[in-house]
C-alpha positions in Angstrom: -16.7 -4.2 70.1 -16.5 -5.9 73.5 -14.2 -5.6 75.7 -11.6 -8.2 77.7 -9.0 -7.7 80.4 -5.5 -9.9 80.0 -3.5 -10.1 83.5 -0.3 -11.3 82.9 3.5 -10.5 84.1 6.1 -7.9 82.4 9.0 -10.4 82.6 9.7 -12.5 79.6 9.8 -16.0 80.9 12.3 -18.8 80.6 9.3 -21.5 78.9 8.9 -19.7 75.2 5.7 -21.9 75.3 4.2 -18.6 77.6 5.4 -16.3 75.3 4.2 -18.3 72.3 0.6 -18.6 74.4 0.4 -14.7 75.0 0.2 -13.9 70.9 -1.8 -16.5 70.4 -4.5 -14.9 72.3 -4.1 -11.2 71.7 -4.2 -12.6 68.0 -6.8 -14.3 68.6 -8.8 -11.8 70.4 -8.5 -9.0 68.2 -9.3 -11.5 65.0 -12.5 -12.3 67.0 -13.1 -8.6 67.5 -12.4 -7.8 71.2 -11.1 -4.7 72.6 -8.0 -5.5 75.1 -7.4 -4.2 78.0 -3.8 -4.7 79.9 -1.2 -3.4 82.2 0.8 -1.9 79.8 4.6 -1.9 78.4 5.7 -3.7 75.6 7.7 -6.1 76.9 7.3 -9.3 78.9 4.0 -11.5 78.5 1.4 -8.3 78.9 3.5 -7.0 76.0 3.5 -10.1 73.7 -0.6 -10.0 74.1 -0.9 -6.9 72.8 2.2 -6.6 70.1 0.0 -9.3 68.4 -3.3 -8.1 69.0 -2.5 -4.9 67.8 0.1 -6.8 64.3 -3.9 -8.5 64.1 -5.2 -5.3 63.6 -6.6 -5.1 66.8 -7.7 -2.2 69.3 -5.7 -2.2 72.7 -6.0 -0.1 75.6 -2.8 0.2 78.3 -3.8 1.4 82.0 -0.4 2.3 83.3 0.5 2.9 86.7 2.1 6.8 86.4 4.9 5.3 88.2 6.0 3.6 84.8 4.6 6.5 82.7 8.3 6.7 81.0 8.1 3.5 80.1 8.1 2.4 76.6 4.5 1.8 75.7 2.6 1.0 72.5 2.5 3.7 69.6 -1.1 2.6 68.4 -2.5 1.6 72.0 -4.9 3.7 73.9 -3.5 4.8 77.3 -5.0 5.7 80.8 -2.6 6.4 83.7 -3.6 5.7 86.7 -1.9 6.6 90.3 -2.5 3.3 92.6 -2.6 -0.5 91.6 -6.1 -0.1 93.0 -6.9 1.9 91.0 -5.6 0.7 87.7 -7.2 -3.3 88.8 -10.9 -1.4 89.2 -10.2 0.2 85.6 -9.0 -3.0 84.1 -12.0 -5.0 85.2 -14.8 -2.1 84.9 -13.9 -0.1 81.6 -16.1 -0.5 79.0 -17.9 -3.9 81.1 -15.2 -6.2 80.1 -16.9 -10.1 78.9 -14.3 -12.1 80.1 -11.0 -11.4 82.2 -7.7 -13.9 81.0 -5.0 -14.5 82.7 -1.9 -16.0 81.7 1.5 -17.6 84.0 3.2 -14.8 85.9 4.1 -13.9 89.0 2.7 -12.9 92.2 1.4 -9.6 90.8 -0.8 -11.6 88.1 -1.8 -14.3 91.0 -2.9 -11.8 93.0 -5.3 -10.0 90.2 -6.7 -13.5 89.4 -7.9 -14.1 93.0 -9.7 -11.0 93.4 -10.6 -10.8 90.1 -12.5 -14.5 91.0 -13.6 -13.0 93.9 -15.4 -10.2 91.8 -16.7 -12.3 90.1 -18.1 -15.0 92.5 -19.4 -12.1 95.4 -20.4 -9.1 92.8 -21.3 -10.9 89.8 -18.5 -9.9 87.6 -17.1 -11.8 84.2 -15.8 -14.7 84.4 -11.7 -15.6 84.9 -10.3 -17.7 82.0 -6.7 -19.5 83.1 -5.0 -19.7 79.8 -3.5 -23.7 79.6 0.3 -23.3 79.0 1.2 -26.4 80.2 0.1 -26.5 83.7 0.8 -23.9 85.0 -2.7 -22.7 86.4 -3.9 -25.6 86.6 -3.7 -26.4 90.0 -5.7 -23.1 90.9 -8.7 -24.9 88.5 -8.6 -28.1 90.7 -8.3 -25.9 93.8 -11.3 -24.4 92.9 -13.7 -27.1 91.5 -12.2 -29.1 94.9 -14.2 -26.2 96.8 -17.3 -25.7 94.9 -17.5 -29.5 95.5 -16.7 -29.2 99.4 -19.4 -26.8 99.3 -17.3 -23.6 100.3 -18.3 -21.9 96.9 -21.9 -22.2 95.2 -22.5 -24.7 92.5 -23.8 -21.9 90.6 -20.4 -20.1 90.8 -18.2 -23.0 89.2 -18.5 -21.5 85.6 -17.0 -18.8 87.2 -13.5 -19.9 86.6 -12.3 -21.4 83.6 -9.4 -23.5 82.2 -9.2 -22.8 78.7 -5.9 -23.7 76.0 -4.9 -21.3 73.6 -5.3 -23.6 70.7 -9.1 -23.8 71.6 -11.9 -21.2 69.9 -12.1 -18.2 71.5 -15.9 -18.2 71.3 -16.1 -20.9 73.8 -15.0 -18.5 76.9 -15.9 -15.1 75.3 -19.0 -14.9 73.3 -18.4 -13.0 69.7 -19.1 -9.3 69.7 -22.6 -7.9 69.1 -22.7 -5.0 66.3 -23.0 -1.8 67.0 -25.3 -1.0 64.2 -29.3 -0.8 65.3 -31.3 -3.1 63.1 -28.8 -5.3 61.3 -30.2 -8.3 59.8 -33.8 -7.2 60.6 -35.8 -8.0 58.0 -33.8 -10.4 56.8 -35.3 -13.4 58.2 -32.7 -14.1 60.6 
């Protein structure tokens, strides 16, 4: 099973086309077989992701600030607790070598885990950050940076580094499918 981080925001917004975006892809996710990782709660966007990830059958894992440790959380999620935002932003985009980190509208909080989350990935080599498409609402941070990659202020090799990507699309074009887990399949088959 591999693993992706969602970023997203704990406030239910005003456009139900967000809200409408965020099951999409935790359903799609965990049909495709991905382990989510998330900020926990079970409210607001975050908590639409993983409601329907987990409805999908899915496997979801909350890291929760211990500040909102009494807050309601997801009976059949996994839980770490964590005592800084530091902290819990290293765990979400570490823990079991995430593929791909997604992020979806929110507010500051999410904004801000997007740009270092690009920054991790341009500088240290990390997995790439997928803007979900609701509308477009991210997509001026996609123009902003293909404008630089083509001023030259980020390497050409770094432009796949952030991508646009709407929820009706397949999955499998920003994520790749999870590999098995069991040694040999299909050998000797041919394939």
């Amino acid at each position: 099973m591999a693993t992706v981080a969602v970023f997203a925001g704990s406030k239910t917004p005003d456009d139900p086309a967000i809200m409408e975006a965020a099951a999409e892809l935790g359903r799609k996710l965990a049909l495709a077989g991905h382990e989510i990782l998330y900020g926990g709660g079970t409210r607001g966007v975050m908590g639409a992701v993983a409601g329907a990830a987990l409805a999908a059958g899915g496997k979801v894992t909350a890291v929760v600030l211990e500040q909102y440790r009494d807050e309601p959380q997801f009976e059949k999620a996994g839980h770490i607790h964590v005592t800084s935002e530091q902290e819990r932003f290293k765990l979400l985009t570490t823990h079991n070598n995430p593929t791909a980190l997604f992020s979806l509208p929110g507010g500051p909080g999410s904004m801000r885990e997007v740009m270092q989350a690009l920054e991790k990935a341009v500088y240290e080599g990390g997995p790439a950050v997928v803007l979900v498409q609701v509308s477009d609402y991210l997509d001026g941070l996609k123009q902003s940076f293909d404008k630089s990659v083509a001023a030259g202020l980020v390497r050409p090799e770094h432009a796949d580094k952030l991508k646009l990507w709407p929820v009706t699309g397949d999955i499998s074009t920003v994520v790749p499918p999870p590999k098995s887990n069991i040694p040999g399949l299909y050998q000797g088959l041919g394939r």
